[in-house]
MARZA-910315 format. One record per residue (C-alpha): y, z, x. Coordinates in steps of 0.02 Angstrom, whole numbers. Example, Ala and Ser with C-alpha at 12.3 -4.5 7.8 and 13.67 -1.06 7.14 Angstrom:
BEGIN
        v        w        u
     -225      390      615
      -53      357      684
END
This chain:
BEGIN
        v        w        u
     1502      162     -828
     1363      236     -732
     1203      170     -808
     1187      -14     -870
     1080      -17    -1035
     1054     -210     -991
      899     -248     -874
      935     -323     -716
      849     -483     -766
      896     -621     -650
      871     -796     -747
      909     -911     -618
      734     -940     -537
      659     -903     -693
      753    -1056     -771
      629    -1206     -680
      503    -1102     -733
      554    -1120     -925
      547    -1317     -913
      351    -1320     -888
      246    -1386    -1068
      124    -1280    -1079
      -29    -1322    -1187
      -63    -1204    -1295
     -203    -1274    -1402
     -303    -1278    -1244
     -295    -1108    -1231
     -365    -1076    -1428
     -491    -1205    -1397
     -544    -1095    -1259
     -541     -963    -1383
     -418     -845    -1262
     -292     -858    -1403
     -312     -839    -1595
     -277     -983    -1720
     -119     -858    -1777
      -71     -846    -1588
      -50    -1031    -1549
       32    -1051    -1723
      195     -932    -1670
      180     -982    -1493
      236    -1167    -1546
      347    -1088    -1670
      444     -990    -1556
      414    -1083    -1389
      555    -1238    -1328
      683    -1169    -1487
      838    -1146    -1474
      878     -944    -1432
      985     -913    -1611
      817     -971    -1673
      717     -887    -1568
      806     -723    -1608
      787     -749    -1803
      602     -758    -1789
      616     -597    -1684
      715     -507    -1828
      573     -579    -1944
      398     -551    -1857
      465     -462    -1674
      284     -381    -1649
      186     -527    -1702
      277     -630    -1567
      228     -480    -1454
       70     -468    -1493
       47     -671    -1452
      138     -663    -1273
       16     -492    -1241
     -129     -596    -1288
      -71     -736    -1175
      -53     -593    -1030
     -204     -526    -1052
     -325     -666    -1067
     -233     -815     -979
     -255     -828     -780
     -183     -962     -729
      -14     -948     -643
      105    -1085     -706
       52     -999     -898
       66     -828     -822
      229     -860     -753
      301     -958     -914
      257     -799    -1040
      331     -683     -902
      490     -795     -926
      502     -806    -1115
      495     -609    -1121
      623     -594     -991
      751     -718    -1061
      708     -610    -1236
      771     -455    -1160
      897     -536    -1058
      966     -569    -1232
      972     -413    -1309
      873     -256    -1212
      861     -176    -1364
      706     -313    -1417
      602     -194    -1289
      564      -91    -1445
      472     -194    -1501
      312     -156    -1399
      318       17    -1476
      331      -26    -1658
      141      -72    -1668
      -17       92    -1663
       -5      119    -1485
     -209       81    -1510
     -220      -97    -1592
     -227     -246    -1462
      -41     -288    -1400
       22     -111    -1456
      122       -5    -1317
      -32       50    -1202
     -101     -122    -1204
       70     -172    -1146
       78      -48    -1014
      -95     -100     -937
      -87     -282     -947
       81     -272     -839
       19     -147     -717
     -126     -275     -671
       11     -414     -668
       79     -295     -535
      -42     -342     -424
      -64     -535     -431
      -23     -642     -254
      136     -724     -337
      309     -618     -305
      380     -709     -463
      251     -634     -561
      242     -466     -492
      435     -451     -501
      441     -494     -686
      322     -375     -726
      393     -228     -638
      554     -269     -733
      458     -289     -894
      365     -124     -855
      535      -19     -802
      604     -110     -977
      471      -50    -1074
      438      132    -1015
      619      165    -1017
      610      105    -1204
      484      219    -1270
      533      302    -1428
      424      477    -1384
      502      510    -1213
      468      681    -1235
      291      669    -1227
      282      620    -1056
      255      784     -942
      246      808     -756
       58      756     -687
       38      962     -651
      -37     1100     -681
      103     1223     -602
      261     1223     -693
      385     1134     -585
      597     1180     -588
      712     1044     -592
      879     1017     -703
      942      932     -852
     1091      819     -870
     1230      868     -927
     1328      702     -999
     1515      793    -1022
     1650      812     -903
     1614      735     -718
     1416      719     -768
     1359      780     -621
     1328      957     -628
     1155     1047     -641
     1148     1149     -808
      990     1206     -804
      812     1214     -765
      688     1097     -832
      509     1179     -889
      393     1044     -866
      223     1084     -974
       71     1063     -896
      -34      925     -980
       23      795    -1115
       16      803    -1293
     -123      704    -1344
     -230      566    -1278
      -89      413    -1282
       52      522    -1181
     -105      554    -1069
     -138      355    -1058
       60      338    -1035
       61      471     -893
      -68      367     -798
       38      210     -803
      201      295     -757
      110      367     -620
       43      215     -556
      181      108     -580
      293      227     -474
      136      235     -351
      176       43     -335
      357       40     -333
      342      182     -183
      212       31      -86
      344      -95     -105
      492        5      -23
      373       62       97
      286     -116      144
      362     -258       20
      273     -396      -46
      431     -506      -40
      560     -475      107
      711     -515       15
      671     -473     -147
      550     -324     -168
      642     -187     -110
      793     -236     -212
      684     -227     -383
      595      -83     -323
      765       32     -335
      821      -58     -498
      679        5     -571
      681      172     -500
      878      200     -552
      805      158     -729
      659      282     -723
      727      414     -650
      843      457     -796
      665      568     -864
      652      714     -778
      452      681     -747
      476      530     -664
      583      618     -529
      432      751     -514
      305      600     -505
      441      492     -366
      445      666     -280
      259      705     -255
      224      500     -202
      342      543      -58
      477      424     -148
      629      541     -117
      596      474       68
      593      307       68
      733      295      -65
      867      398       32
      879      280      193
      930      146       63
     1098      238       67
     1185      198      203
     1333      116      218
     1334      -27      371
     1451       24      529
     1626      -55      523
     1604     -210      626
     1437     -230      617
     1423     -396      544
     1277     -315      430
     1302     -386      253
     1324     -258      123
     1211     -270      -37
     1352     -157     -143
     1205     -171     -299
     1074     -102     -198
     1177       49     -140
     1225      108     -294
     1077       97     -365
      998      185     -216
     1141      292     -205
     1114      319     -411
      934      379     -355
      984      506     -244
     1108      580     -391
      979      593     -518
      845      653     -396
      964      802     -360
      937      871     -512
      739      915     -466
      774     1038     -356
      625     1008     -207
      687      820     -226
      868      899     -187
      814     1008      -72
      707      851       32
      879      736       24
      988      908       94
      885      948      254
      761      791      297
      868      641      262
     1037      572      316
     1083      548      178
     1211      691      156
     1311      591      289
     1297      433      233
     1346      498       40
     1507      559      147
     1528      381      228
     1518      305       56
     1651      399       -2
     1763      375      130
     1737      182      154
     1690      110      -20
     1777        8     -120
     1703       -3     -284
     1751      123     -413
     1554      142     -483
     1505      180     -293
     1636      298     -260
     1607      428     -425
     1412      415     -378
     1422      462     -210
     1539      615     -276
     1421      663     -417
     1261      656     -289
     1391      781     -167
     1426      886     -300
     1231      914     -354
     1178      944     -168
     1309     1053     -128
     1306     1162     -251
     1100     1192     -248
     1098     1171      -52
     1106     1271      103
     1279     1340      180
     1265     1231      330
     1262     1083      209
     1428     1116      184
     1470     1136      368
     1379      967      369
     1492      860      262
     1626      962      335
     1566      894      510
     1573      719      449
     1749      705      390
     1730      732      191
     1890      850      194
     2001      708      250
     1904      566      150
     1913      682       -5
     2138      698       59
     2149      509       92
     2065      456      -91
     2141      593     -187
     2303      477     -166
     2218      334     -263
     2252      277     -416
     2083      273     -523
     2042      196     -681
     1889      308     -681
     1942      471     -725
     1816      571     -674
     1861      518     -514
     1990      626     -499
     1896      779     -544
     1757      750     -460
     1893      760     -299
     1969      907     -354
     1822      999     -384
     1741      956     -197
     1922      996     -109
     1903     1179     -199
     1731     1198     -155
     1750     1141       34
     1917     1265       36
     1786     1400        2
     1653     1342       88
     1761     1324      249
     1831     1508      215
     1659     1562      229
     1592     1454      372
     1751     1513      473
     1679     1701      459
     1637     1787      621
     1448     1828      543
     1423     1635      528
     1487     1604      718
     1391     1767      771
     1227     1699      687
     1250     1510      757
     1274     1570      916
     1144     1694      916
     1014     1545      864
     1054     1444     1013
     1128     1290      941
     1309     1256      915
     1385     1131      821
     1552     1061      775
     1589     1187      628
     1769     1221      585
     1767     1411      657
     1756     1331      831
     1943     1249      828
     2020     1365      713
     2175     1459      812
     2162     1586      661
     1983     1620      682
     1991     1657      868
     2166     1777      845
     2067     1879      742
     1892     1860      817
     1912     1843     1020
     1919     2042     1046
     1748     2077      958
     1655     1936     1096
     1678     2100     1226
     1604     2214     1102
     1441     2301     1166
     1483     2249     1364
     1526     2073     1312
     1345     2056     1205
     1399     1885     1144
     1535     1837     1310
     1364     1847     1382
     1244     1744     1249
     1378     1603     1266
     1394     1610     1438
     1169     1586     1449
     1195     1464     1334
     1310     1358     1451
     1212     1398     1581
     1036     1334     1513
     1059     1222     1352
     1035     1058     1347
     1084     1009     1207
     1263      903     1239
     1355      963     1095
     1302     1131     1100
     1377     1123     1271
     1538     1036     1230
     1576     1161     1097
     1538     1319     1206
     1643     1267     1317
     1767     1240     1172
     1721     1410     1144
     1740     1483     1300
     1918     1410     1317
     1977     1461     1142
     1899     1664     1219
     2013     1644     1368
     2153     1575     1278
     2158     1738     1146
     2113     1894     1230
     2244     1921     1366
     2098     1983     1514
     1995     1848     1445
     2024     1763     1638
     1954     1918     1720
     1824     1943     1611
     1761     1759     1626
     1754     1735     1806
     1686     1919     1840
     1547     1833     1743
     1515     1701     1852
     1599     1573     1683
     1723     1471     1781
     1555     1420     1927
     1470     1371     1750
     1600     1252     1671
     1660     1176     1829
     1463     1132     1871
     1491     1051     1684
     1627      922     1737
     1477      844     1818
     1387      826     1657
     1327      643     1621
     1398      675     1427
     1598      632     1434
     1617      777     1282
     1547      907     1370
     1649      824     1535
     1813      832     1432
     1777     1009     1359
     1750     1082     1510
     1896     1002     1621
     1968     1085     1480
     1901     1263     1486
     1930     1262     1667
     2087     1241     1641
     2116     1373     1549
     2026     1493     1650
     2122     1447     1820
     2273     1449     1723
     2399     1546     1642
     2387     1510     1461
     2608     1442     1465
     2548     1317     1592
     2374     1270     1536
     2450     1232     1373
     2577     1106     1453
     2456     1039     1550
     2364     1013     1391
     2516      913     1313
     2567      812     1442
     2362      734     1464
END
């Protein structure tokens, strides 16, 4: 299941909390609560929850509308804190009570918007408790409006994202979201605002939080919640969310000791998925982020099912709306042989299996193309190699080797400049891969090399402080000093 319609309400330090007496005719004497108010709170307040829940059924919104009052007009923190808890363990309950902030005029005291406001200032007490319960409270009740459609992205340019498509894998991009420029009246207007400022607030605690352990943690809850409306991503997107969410996926080094918080990567990881379908959110997470490599390390090393078919879906949305070199990218970190090594799994998850299949075909093509002598001509033409398949592909260089000579050796000649002044360490480890690969095709590749001064450049590269580049070039020197029968059984004997 990828979405949880339960909140992520966590009782347990809300429970000594729920054992305070709180004096509620104190509070009408003060006049911060009606006569009606401290009638239901005493009704409802210390009974037990199958009670609680049939006064719900019967007067939901007047209960509501009493906690709302309590909110709004209450400071103190101990009766703060208390309402904060009765509301939670109401949800915690059954989620779908969260409707019932919406079934009063979204104008009349304790309707939706006065909801909305009195939790964003809770946001922004000194108590983490309070500020925690709030933000779920908030996430709980936005995500439960009835008008979702109302809500539009906070521009005035029409901005492209994607829909989600919930058949088959449910991961693929089907189309382009029109987002409208201003909302339809006055109270999507007032709801805009909120959403806006609540994901303004979320984006401050990922980026400094107000509790170490605990902030960042309900931050990304929230977000995986939100982020299901296509506006929210927009809004997430222009805070510079997309940023601080994607280092959140990352899965810790094997030995590492570093504790794994499996809840807080998928739901970070759950981010990253539905953020791919608004394209410059995608596009952000595809070129200025790890997080294309640490999606592949997720897939390769996790355990749980849930984490697994995310990781895939968020692969599948980026690589099909990103660059080419994305592919060479996941390519590069070993998502061929992860995608080999779990397609022999058993899976309860079905989509699983497709969501495999699919990436294996995609990578088969992608490789096809990233293995073309245009792609190795135009990487080696920018200056900077990297570990692409083309490099170690025997095929490749039988059919390609010849054309390096082409135009008085144009390209013998770029990568030869390239070993000579790079200094970059893998873009000197794989020229030298290169360079060997050249000799070890074209039959007067030898020659050709050392009339080019090659063999003084890769034997001044055994002396390179990077072992690669050490390796590749004891390597290429080989090959260039000897015959290709003996180089290759010097090869297989080291």
């Amino acid at each position: 299941m990828l979405y949880t319609d339960e909140p992520d309400f966590q009782l347990s330090d809300s429970l000594a909390v729920l054992r305070r007496d709180i004096p509620w005719d104190i509070y009408q004497t003060a006049r911060l609560i009606t006569d009606r108010d401290l009638q239901l709170l005493r009704r409802y307040d210390k009974k037990e929850p199958a009670y609680q829940g049939k006064l719900l059924e019967e007067s939901g919104p007047s209960y509501i509308e009493a906690f709302l009052t309590v909110l709004k007009n209450v400071t103190k923190d101990e009766t703060v804190q208390y309402v904060l808890a009765l509301l939670e363990q109401m949800l915690a309950e059954d989620s779908g009570r969260a409707q019932l902030f919406h079934v009063l005029p979204s104008t009349s005291p304790g309707g939706a918007l006065d909801a909305l406001q009195i939790l964003l200032r809770l946001l922004h007490r000194n108590d983490w408790f309070t500020q925690g319960k709030a933000c779920l409270l908030l996430t709980a009740v936005l995500a439960s409006r009835p008008d979702k459609a109302a809500l539009k992205a906070p521009s005035a340019a029409t901005s492209n994202g994607a829909s989600t498509s919930a058949a088959g894998a449910a991961g693929i991009v089907v189309a382009a979201e029109e987002v409208a420029a201003a909302p339809a009246s006055a109270a999507a207007g007032e709801v805009q605002k909120a959403a806006s400022a609540f994901v303004d607030w979320l984006c401050a605690q990922l980026r400094r939080p107000s509790d170490p352990a605990r902030s960042v943690p309900t931050a990304v809850h929230a977000l995986s919640q939100l982020l299901r409306e296509p506006p929210l991503r927009v809004m997430l997107h222009r805070a510079g969310g997309v940023q601080l969410v994607a280092p959140l996926v990352a899965m810790p080094a094997p030995g590492s000791g570093q504790q794994l918080n499996i809840q807080l990567l998928y739901e970070a990881t759950l981010c990253c998925w539905e953020l791919s379908f608004h394209r410059p959110a995608a596009d952000v997470l595809c070129g200025s982020t790890n997080v294309v490599g640490a999606l592949v390390d997720i897939v390769r090393l996790a355990q749980k099912e849930k984490l697994v078919r995310v990781a895939l879906m968020a692969l599948k949305n980026l690589v099909s709306v990103g660059p080419m070199s994305l592919e060479y990218a996941v390519v590069e970190k070993g998502l061929p042989k992860a995608l080999a090594n779990r397609a022999l799994q058993h899976w309860d998850d079905q989509d699983i299996p497709d969501l495999i299949a699919w990436m294996e075909e995609q990578l088969q093509e992608g490789i096809a193309t990233l293995s073309s002598f245009e792609r190795y001509k135009k990487e080696l033409l920018s200056g900077q190699l990297t570990w692409a398949p083309m490099h170690e592909s025997d095929a490749f260089w039988r059919e390609n080797a010849e054309r390096l000579v082409d135009n008085n050796c144009q390209l013998l000649r770029v990568l030869l400049k390239l070993l000579e002044t790079s200094r970059d360490s893998t873009t000197l480890a794989v020229g030298c891969q290169d360079l060997a690969q050249f000799v070890s095709h074209i039959s007067h590749g030898r020659g050709i090399v050392t009339e080019l001064r090659g063999k003084e450049l890769v034997m001044r590269l055994m002396m390179h402080p990077d072992p690669d580049v050490q390796s590749q070039a004891l390597k290429c020197v080989q090959k260039v000093l000897l015959s290709r029968d003996k180089a290759d059984f010097l090869a297989a004997a080291s």
